[in-house]
C-alpha positions in Angstrom: 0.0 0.0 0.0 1.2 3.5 -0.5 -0.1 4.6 3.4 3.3 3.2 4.8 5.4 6.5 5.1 2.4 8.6 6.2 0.7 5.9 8.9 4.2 5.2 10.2 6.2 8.4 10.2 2.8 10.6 11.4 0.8 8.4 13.2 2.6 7.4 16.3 4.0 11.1 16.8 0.4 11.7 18.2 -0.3 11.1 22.3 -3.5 9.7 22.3 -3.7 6.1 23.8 -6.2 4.7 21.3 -4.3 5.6 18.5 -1.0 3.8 19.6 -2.5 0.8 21.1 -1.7 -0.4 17.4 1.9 -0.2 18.0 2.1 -1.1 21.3 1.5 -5.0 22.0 5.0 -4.9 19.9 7.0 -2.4 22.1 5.7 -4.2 25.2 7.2 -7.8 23.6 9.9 -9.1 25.6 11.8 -9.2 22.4 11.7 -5.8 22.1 14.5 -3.3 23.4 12.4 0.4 23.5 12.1 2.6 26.0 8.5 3.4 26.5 8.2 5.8 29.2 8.9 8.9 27.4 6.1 10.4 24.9 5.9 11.2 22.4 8.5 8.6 21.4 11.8 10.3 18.7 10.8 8.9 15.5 14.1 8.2 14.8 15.0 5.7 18.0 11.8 4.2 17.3 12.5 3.2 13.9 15.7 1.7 14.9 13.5 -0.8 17.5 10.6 -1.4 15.2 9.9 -1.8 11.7 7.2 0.8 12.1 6.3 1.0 8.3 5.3 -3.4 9.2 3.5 -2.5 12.2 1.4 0.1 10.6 0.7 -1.8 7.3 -0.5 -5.4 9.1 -2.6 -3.4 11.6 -4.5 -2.8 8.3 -3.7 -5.6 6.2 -7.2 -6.7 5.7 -7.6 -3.8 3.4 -4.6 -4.3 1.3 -6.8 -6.0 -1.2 -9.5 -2.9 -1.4 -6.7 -0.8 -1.5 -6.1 -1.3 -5.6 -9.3 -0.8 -6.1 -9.7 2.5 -4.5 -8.6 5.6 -6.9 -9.5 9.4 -6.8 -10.7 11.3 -3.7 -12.3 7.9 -2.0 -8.3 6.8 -2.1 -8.1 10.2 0.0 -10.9 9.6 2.1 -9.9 5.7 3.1 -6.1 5.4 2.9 -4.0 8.6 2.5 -3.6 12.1 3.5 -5.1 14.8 1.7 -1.9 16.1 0.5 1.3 14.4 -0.2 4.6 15.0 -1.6 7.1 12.5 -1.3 10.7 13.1 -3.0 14.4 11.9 -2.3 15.3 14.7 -0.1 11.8 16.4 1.0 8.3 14.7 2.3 5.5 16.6 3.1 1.8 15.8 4.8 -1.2 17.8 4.9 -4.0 16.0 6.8 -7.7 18.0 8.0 -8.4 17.2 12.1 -12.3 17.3 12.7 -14.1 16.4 15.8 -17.8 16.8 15.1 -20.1 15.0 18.0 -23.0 16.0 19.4 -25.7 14.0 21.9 -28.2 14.9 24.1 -27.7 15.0 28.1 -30.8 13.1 29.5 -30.5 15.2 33.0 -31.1 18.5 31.6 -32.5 17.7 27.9 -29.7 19.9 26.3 -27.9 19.3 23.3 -24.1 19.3 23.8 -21.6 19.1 20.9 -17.7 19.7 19.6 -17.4 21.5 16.5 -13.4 21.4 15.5 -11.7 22.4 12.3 -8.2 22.2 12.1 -5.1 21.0 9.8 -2.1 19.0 10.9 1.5 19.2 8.5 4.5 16.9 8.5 7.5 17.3 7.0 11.1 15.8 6.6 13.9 18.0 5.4 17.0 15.3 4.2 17.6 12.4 6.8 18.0 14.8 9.6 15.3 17.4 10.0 12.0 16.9 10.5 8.9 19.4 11.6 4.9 19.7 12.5 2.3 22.0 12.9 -1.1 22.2 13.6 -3.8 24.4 14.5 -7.4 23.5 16.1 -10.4 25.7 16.5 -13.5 24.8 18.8 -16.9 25.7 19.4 -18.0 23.5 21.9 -21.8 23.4 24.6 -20.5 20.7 26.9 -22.5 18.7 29.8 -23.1 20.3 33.2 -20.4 18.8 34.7 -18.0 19.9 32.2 -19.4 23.0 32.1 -18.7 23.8 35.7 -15.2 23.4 35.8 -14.4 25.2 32.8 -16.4 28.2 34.3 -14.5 27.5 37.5 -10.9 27.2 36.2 -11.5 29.0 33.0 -9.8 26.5 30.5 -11.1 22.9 29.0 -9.3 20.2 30.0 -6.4 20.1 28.0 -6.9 23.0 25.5 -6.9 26.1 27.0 -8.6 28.9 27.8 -12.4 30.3 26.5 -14.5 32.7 25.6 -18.1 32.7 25.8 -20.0 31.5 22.7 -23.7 32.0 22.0 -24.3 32.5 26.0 -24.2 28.7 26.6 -20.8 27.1 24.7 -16.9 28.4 24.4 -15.7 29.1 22.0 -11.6 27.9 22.1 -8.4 27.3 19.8 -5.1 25.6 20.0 -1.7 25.2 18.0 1.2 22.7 18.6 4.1 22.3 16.4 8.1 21.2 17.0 11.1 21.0 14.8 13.6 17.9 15.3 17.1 17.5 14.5 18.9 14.2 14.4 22.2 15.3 15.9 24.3 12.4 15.4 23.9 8.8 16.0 23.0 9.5 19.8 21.6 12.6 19.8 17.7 14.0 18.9 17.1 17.7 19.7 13.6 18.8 19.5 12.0 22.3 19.9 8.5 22.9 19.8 5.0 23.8 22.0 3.0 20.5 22.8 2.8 18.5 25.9 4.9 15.5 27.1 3.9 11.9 28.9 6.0 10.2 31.2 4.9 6.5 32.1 3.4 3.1 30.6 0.0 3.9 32.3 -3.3 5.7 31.5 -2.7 8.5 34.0 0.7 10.0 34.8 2.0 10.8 38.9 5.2 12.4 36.9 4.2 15.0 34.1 1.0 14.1 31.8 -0.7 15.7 28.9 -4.0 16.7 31.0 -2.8 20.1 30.3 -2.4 23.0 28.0 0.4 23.1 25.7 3.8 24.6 26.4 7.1 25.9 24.9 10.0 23.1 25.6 13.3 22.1 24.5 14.0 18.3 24.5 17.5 17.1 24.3 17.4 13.0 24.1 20.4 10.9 24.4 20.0 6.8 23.6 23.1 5.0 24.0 23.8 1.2 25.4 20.8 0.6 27.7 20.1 3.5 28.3 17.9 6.9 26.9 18.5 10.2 28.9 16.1 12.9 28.5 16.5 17.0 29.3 13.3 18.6 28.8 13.6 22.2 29.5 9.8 23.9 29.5 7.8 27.3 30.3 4.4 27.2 31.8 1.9 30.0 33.1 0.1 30.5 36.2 -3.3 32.1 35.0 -4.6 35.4 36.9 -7.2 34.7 39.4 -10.1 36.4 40.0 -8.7 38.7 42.3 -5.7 40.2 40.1 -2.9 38.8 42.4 -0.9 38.1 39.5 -1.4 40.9 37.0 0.8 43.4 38.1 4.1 41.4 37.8 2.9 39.3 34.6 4.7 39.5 31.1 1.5 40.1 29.5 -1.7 40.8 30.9 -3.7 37.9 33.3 -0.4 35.6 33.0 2.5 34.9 35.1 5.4 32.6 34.0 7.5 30.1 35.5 10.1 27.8 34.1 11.0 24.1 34.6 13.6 21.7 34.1 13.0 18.2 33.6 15.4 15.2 33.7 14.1 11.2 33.1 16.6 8.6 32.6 15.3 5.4 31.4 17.4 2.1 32.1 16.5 -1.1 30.2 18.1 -3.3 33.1 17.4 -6.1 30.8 15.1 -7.9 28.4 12.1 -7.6 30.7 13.1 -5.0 33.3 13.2 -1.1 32.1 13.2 1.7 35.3 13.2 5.5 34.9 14.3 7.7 37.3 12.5 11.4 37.5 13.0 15.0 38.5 11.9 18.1 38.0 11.9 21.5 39.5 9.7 24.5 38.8 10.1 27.8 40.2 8.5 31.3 39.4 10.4 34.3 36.7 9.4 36.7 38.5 7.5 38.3 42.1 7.1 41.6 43.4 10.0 42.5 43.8 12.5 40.5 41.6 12.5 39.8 37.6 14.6 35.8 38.4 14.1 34.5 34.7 15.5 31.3 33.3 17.8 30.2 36.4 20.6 29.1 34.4 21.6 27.1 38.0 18.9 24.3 36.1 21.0 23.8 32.8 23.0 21.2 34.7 21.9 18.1 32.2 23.4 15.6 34.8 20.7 14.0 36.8 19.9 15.0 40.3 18.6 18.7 40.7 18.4 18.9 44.7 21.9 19.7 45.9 21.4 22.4 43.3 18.2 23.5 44.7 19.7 23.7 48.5 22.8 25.4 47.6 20.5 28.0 46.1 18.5 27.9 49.4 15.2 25.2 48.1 12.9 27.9 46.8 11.8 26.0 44.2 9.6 23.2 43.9 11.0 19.6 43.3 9.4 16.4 42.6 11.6 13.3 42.3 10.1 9.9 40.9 10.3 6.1 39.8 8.7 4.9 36.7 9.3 0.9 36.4 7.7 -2.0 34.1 8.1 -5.4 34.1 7.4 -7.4 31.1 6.1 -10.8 32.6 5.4 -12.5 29.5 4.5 -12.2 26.3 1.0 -9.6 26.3 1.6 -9.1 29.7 2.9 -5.7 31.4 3.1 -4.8 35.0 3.9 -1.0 35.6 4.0 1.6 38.2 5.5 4.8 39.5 6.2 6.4 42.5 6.8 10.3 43.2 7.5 12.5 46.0 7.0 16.0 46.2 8.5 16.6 49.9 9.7 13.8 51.9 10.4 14.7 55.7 11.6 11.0 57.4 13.0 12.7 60.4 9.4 14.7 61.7 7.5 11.4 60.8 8.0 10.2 64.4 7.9 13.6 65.8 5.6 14.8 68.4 3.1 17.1 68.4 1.8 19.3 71.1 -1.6 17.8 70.1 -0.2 14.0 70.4 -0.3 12.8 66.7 2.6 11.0 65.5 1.7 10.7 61.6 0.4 12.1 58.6 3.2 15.4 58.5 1.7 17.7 56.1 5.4 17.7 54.2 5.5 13.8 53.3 4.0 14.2 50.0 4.1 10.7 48.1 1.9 8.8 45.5 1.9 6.0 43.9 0.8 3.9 40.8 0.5 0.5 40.2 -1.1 -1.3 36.7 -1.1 -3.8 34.2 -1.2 -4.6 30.7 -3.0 -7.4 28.8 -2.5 -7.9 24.9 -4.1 -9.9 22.9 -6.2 -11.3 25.8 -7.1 -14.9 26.1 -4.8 -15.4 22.4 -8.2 -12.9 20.8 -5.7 -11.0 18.5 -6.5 -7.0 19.4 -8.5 -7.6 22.9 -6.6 -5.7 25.1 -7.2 -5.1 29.0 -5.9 -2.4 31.2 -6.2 -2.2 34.8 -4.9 0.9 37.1 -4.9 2.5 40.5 -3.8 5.5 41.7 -3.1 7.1 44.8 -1.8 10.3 46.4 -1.1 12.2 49.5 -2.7 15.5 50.4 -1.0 18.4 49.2 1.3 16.7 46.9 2.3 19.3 43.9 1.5 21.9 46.3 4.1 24.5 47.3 3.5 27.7 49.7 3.7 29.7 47.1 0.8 28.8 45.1 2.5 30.4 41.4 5.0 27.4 42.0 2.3 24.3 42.7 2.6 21.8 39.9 0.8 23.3 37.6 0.4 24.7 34.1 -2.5 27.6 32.5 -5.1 26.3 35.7 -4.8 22.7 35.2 -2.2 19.9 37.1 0.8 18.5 35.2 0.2 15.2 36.8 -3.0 13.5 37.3 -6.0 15.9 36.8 -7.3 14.8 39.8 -4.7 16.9 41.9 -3.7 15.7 45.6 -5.6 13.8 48.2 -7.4 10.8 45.9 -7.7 7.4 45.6 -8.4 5.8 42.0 -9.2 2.8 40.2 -9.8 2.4 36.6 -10.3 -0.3 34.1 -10.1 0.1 30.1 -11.2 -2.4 27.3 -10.6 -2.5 23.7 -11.4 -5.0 21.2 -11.3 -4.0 17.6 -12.1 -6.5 14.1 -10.9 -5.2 10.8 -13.1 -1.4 11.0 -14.6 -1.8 13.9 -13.9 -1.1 17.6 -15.2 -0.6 21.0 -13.9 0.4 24.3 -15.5 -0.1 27.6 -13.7 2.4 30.3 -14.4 2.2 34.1 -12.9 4.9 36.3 -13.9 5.6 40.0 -12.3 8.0 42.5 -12.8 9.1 45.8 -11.2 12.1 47.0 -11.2 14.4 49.9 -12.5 17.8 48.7 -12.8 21.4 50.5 -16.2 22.1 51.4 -15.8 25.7 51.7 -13.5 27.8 49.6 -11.8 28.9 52.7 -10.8 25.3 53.4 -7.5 23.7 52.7 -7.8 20.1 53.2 -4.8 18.7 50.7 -7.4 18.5 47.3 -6.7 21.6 45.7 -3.2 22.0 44.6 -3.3 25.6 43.6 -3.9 27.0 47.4 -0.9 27.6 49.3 0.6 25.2 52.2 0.4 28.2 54.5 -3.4 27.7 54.2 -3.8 24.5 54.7 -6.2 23.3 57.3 -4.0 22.3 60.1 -1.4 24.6 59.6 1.9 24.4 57.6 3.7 22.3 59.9 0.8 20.1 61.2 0.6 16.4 61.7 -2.9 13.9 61.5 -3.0 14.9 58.0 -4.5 11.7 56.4 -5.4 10.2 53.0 -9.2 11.7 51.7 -9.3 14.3 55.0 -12.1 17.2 54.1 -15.2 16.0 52.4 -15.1 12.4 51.0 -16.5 12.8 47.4 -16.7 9.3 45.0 -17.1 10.3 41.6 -17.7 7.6 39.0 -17.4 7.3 35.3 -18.7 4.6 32.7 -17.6 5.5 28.7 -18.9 2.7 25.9 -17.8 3.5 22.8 -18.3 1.8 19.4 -16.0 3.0 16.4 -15.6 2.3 12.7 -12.0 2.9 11.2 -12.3 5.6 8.4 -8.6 6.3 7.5 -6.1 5.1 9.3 -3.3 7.4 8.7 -5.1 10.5 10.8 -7.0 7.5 13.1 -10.6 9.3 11.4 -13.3 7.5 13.0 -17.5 7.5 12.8 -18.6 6.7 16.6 -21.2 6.3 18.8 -21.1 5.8 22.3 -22.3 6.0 26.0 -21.1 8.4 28.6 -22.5 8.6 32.2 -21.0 9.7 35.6 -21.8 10.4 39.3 -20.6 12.4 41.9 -21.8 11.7 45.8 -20.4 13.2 48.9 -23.0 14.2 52.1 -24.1 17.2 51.0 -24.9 16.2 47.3 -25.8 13.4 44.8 -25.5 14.5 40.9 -25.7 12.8 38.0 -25.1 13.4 33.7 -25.4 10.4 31.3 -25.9 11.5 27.3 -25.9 9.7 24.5 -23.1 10.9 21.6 -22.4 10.0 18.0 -20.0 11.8 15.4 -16.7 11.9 13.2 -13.4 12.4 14.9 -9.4 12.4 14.1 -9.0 10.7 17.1 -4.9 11.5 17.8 -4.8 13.2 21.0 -6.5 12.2 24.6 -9.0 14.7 26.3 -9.4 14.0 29.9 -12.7 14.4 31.4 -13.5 11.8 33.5 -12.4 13.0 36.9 
């Protein structure tokens, strides 16, 4: 088929997880030698593990026979992208992104619905150089729900930030885009604004695409067993409603802050890989001092936190574990740890008050999951089990413009601090068709007044929080125990596999209890989608 170069080189540069469960039951073989925690994965080490053009191509091979039969804009429509040059020295890939869905929420009888338009362009420049772009605009009128938190933290999940359209939607846009240099045999340099993954899992405790794009530099090293990643980023801290940030921002309702990243990933051997995390954030600017880039954080060696106390720990570190173990062949265990502050010598301490446990500065989580491919010897059933857990006022930081954060959304689990969560996925797909059944249920201890700091909300400040900044007795769900549940059924027909362009229909319902209230939104959807990135909206 001529789809090879455009499914292979495009397709798997993407970050959505129903899009690459093509590819990986063959990075998770034990006879592969990958390292999967970093996404999206450098096209070029990836090629070198896979054969990607042979993944892509008998993923689809059922249609190799239609293919010849196919010419003119259907050829377009089933098998290609819209616009495609293909030379020695230059390629080039122009491809439409649509999500048009709409359903009824049974609740409230009101219609919801997406409405994007967009284009997506790849590119390779000689053997070294290649480049993307694309651009997204939205018109959405989401469930009540959804609704509620967008009006609360001002951005969908994942996009960005709104503007009112028609007095009951938003109306919201988005652009991503990199250029990547092969610098050598080792070496892949990679500037752009996107997100980043890191983790085998559906959710990520380390950094996670839940929210809004950034500006980055990724420098990646692969050599021996081992693939060493500096990621160098800028996020923003959004204005609140009060105007504490304006008067320092770079422009108007903003306020920056800069991070430096470092994940080393060891393939200990065939069925063993562990990566070792840490990052640190910290504000460019306050009242009373412009800081900038703190070119302290260029160090590209691992291990930021002697840096960070010779410069007095201002800043806010987070140091993690991301491990998987390959048991056989379709079968993955995975998990991660991370901790935010870690304070042995006060755990035993005693308070005036007589509490020995819970100090408000051990911040921890942890994950723990598995993967099953080709289930039961079914060829594309696939099972994924998780569960999640994380301390109060994890990601948190005393000063609030230096939480864990990026444009009002976390850059871990969306979910924040203080939770406890269990999820479930399903996928079986024949030739076309698909379906995914996904289960997720939380419980988490929430702030039943805004004046409340129970560990939940990682955007307050420690100083605030409800036993005071040094307190013990701080325990796991504290504040108002809310269990929020989430059922998705989703039934899919494969249009054109090189942008992942589906028809769907599907079911969506979820519940929130806590004692104070009982709510409910179930709806009914069907559309068209280029289904290439994940949108998170069922916390």
């Amino acid at each position: 088929m001529a789809t090879g170069m455009s499914v292979a080189q495009q397709r798997f540069n993407y970050l959505g997880r129903s899009n690459n469960l093509v590819l990986e039951p063959v990075l998770q073989d034990p006879s592969t030698d990958f390292h999967t925690g970093f996404h999206p994965y450098v096209q070029t080490f990836l090629n070198k593990a896979v054969n990607v053009d042979s993944v892509a191509a008998d993923a689809i091979s059922y249609r190799t026979k239609q293919a010849g039969d196919v010419g003119g804009f259907m050829r377009k429509i089933r098998y290609e992208s819209l616009i495609k040059v293909d030379t020695t020295d230059f390629q080039l890939t122009i491809d439409p992104l649509m999500d048009f869905h709409g359903g009824r929420q049974r609740e409230t009888d009101s219609v919801v619905y997406f409405n994007t338009r967009g284009f997506a362009v790849h590119g390779r420049i000689g053997n070294r150089v290649t480049f993307y772009s694309d651009f997204r605009e939205n018109q959405a009128r989401v469930p009540d729900y959804l609704d509620e938190y967008i009006k609360s933290a001002g951005v969908v999940p994942g996009h960005g930030a709104v503007k009112d359209f028609k007095g009951t939607g938003f109306d919201y846009a988005m652009a991503s885009g990199y250029v990547s240099l092969d610098a050598g045999k080792y070496f892949n340099l990679q500037f752009g604004h996107g997100k980043h993954f890191i983790g085998d899992g559906y959710r990520s405790l380390l950094l996670s695409d839940a929210a809004f794009n950034y500006p980055y530099l990724r420098i990646t090293t692969q050599i021996w067993k081992i693939q060493y990643t500096n990621l160098f980023a800028s996020f923003q801290n959004i204005d609140d409603q009060n105007g504490t940030f304006a008067p320092h921002s770079y422009e108007g309702g903003y306020r920056k802050k800069f991070s430096s990243f470092h994940y080393l990933s060891w393939n200990v051997c065939q069925r063993l890989q562990l990566g070792f995390f840490e990052g640190i954030l910290w504000q460019a600017s306050d009242s009373t001092w412009n800081r900038g880039f703190d070119i302290n954080y260029l160090n590209p060696i691992i291990f930021f936190r002697p840096v960070e106390f010779s410069l007095g720990s201002p800043d806010n570190a987070i140091l993690g574990l991301n491990l998987k173990y390959k048991v056989a062949k379709g079968w993955v265990l995975y998990g991660q740890g991370v901790i935010d502050d870690l304070n042995i010598s006060r755990k035993k301490d005693l308070q005036s008050g007589g509490s020995t446990s819970g100090f408000i500065q051990n911040k921890q989580g942890y994950q723990l999951g598995f993967h099953a491919y080709h289930l039961l010897g079914v060829r594309n059933l696939h099972l994924q089990g998780e569960w999640n857990q994380v301390r109060p006022y994890t990601y948190g930081h005393k000063t609030p413009q230096q939480s864990y954060t990026h444009f009002g959304e976390p850059l871990a689990h969306p979910l924040g601090a203080n939770f406890r969560e269990q999820l479930v996925i399903a996928n079986y797909r024949w030739h076309d068709l698909g379906v995914e059944c996904r289960f997720v249920t939380s419980v988490y201890g929430a702030d039943s007044t805004s004046a409340q700091h129970y560990g939940h909300d990682i955007f307050k400040s420690d100083f605030d929080a409800q036993r005071g900044l040094l307190s013990f007795g701080n325990t796991l769900l504290q504040g108002e125990r809310t269990r929020v549940n989430n059922l998705r059924l989703t039934l899919s027909y494969l249009v054109n596999p090189t942008t992942n362009l589906n028809v769907f229909v599907g079911w969506f319902s979820r519940n929130l209890k806590n004692d104070t209230e009982t709510r409910s939104a179930s709806l009914f959807i069907f559309g068209l989608h280029t289904d290439l990135d994940n949108f998170y909206d069922d916390f």
